[in-house]
LOFI-286916 format. One record per residue (C-alpha): residue number from 0; residue in one letter; chain; y, x, z. Coordinates in Angstrom, 3 decimals, padded with zeros to 6 digits. Layout:
N
REC:NUM:A:A:Y:X:Z;
...
END
This chain:
152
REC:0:X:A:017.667:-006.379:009.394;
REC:1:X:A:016.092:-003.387:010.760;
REC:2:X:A:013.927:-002.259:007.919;
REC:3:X:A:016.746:-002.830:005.144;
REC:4:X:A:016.560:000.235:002.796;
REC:5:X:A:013.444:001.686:005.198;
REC:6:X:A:011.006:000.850:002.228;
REC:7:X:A:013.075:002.612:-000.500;
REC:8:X:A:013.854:005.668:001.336;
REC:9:X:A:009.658:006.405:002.407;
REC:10:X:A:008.590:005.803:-001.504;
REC:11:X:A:011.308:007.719:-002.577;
REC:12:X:A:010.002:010.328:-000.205;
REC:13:X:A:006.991:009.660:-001.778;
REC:14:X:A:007.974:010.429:-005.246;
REC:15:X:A:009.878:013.324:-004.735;
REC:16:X:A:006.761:015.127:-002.997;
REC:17:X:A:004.615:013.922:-005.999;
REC:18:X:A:006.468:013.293:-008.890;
REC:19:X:A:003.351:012.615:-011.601;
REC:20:X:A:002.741:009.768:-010.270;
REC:21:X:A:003.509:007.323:-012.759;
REC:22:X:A:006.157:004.548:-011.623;
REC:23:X:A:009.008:002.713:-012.389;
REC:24:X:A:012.071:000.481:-010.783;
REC:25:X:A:010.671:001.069:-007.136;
REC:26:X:A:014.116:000.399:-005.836;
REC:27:X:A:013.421:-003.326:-006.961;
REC:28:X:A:009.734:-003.479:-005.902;
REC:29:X:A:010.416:-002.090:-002.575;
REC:30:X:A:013.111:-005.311:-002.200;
REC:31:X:A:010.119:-007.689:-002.162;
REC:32:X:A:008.163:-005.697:000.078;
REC:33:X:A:010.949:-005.333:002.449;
REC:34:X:A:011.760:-009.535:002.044;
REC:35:X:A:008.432:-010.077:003.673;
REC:36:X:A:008.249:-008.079:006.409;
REC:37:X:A:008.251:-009.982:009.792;
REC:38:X:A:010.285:-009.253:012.553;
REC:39:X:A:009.492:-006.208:014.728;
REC:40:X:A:007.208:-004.810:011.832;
REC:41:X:A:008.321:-001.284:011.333;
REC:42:X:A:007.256:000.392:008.155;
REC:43:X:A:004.929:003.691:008.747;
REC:44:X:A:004.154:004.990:004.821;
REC:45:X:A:005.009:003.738:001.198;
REC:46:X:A:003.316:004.800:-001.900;
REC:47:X:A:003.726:003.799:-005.271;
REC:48:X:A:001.192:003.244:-007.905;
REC:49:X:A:-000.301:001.328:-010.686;
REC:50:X:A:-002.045:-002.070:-009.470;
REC:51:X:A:-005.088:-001.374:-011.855;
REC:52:X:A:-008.585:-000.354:-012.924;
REC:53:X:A:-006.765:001.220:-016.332;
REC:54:X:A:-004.931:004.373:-016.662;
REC:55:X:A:-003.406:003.608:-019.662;
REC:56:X:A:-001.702:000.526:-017.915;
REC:57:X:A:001.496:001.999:-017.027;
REC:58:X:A:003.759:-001.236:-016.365;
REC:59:X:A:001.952:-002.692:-013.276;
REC:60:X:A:003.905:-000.459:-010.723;
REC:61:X:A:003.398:-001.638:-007.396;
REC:62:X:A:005.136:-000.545:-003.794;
REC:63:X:A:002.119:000.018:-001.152;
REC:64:X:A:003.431:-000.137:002.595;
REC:65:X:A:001.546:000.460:006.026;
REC:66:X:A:003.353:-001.228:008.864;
REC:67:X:A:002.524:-001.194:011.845;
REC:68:X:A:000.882:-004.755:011.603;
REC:69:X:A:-000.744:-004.583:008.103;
REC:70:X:A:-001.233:-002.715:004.057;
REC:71:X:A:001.107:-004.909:002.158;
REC:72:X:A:002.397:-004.291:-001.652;
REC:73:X:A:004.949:-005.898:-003.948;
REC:74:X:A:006.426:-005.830:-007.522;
REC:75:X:A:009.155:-007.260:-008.669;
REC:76:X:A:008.468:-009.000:-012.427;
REC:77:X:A:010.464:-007.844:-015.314;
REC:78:X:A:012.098:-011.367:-015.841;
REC:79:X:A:011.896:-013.462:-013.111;
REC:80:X:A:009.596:-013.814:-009.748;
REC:81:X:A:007.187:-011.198:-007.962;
REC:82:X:A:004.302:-010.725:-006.381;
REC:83:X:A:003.464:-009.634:-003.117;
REC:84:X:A:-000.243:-009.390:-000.992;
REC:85:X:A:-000.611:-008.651:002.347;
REC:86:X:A:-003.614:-007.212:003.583;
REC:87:X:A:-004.803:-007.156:007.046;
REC:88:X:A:-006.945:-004.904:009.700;
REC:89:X:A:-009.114:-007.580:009.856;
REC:90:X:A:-009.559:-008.232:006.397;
REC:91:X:A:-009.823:-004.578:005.494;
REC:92:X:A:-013.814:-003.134:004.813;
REC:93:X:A:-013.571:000.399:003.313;
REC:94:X:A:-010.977:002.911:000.722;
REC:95:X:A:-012.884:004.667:-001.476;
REC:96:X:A:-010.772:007.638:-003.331;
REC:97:X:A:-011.384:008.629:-007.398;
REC:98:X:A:-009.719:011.554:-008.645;
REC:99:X:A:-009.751:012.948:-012.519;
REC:100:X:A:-008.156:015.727:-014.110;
REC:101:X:A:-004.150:014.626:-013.354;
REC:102:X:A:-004.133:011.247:-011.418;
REC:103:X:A:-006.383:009.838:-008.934;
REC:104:X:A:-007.194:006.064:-008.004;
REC:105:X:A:-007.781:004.483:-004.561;
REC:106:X:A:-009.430:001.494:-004.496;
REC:107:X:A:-009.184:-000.691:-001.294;
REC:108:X:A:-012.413:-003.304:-000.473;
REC:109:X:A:-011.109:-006.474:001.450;
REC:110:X:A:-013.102:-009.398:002.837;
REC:111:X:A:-011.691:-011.325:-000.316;
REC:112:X:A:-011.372:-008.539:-003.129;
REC:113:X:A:-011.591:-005.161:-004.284;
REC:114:X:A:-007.112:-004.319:-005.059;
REC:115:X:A:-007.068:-000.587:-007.042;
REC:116:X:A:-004.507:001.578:-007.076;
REC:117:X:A:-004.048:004.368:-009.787;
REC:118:X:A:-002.342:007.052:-011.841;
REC:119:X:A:-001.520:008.658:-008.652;
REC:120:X:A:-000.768:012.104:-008.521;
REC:121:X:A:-004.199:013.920:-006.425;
REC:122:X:A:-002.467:015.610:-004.713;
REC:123:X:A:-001.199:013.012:-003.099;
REC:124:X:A:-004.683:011.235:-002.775;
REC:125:X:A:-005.774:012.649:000.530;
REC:126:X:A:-002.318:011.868:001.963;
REC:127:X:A:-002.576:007.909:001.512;
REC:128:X:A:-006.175:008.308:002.395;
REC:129:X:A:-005.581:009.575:005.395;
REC:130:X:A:-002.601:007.150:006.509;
REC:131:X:A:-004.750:004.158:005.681;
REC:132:X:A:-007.880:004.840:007.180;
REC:133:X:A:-006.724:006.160:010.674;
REC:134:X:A:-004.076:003.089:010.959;
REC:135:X:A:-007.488:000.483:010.127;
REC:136:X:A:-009.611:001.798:012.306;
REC:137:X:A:-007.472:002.210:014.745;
REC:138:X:A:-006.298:-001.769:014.495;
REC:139:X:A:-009.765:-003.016:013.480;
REC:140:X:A:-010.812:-001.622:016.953;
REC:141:X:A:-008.488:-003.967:018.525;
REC:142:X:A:-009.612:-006.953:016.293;
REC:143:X:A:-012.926:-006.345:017.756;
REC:144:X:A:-011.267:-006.453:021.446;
REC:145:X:A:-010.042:-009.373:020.710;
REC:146:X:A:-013.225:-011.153:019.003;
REC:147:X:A:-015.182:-010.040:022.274;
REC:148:X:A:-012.501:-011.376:024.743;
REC:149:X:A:-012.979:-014.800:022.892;
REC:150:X:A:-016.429:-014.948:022.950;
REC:151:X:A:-016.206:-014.453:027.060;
END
C-alpha cells in the first residue's frame, strides 16, 4: 500500500512544527485515516486537532488529511471502533478561521454540516487555511466543469 505510514509521518510533521496543539495517540488515528484511503489517493497535508466547539474538550483528537481527491479525518476510539468522515470538493461551502490567545479553531461549512476543529496552535492556523482553501477551489472548479459538460 502506497500511503502506509504517509499519514503518520505528515501529522507528525505537523506536531513537531507546532507542538501546542493539543493531541493525543495520532499514530492510531492516522491508521483509520490511512484504512480508507482509495487507491491512487496520495495524501497532500495532515493536521491534528480537537473535533469540537469546546476548548476544554481535550479527548476528541482527530487526524485531518487533504488528498488529492478529498478533506477526510479519523479517530480511533479508546476501546473499540472509530470514526472516520470524508468530505468532498463538492460538498465543501466555506473555512472560516477563529483564533484566541493560545489556540485557534477552524471550522469547515459542508452542504450537510458545519465539522470544527480546535485547540490548534495559531500559528499553525494560516497554514491549514491555506492548504484547504487553494486545494477546494481548485477541485470545486472542476466540479463545475463537470456539472456544465452534463447539462450539454
Amino acid at each position: 500500500m502506497e500511503n502506509k505510514g504517509v499519514v503518520y509521518q505528515k501529522v507528525k510533521e505537523f506536531k513537531r512544527k507546532y507542538p501546542w496543539t493539543v493531541s493525543w495517540r495520532l499514530k492510531k488515528h492516522s491508521k483509520v485515516v490511512e484504512s480508507h484511503l482509495n487507491p491512487g489517493e496520495v495524501v497532500k497535508y495532515a493536521f491534528a486537532a480537537q473535533k469540537n466547539d469546546n476548548p476544554f474538550d481535550i479527548i476528541t483528537t482527530y487526524v485531518v488529511v487533504l488528498t488529492n481527491k478529498r478533506l477526510v479525518l479519523g479517530t480511533k476510539r479508546l476501546l473499540f471502533g472509530y470514526f472516520f468522515k470524508a468530505i468532498t470538493p463538492d460538498m465543501f461551502n466555506d473555512i472560516t478561521v477563529k483564533m484566541g490567545i493560545v489556540w485557534g479553531k477552524i471550522v469547515i461549512d459542508t452542504v450537510k454540516e458545519v465539522v470544527y476543529l480546535s485547540n490548534i496552535q495559531k500559528d499553525a492556523l494560516d497554514e491549514i487555511e491555506t492548504a484547504v482553501t487553494e486545494y477546494m477551489m481548485k477541485e470545486k472548479k472542476k466540479y463545475g466543469r463537470l456539472a456544465q459538460d452534463s447539462i450539454k
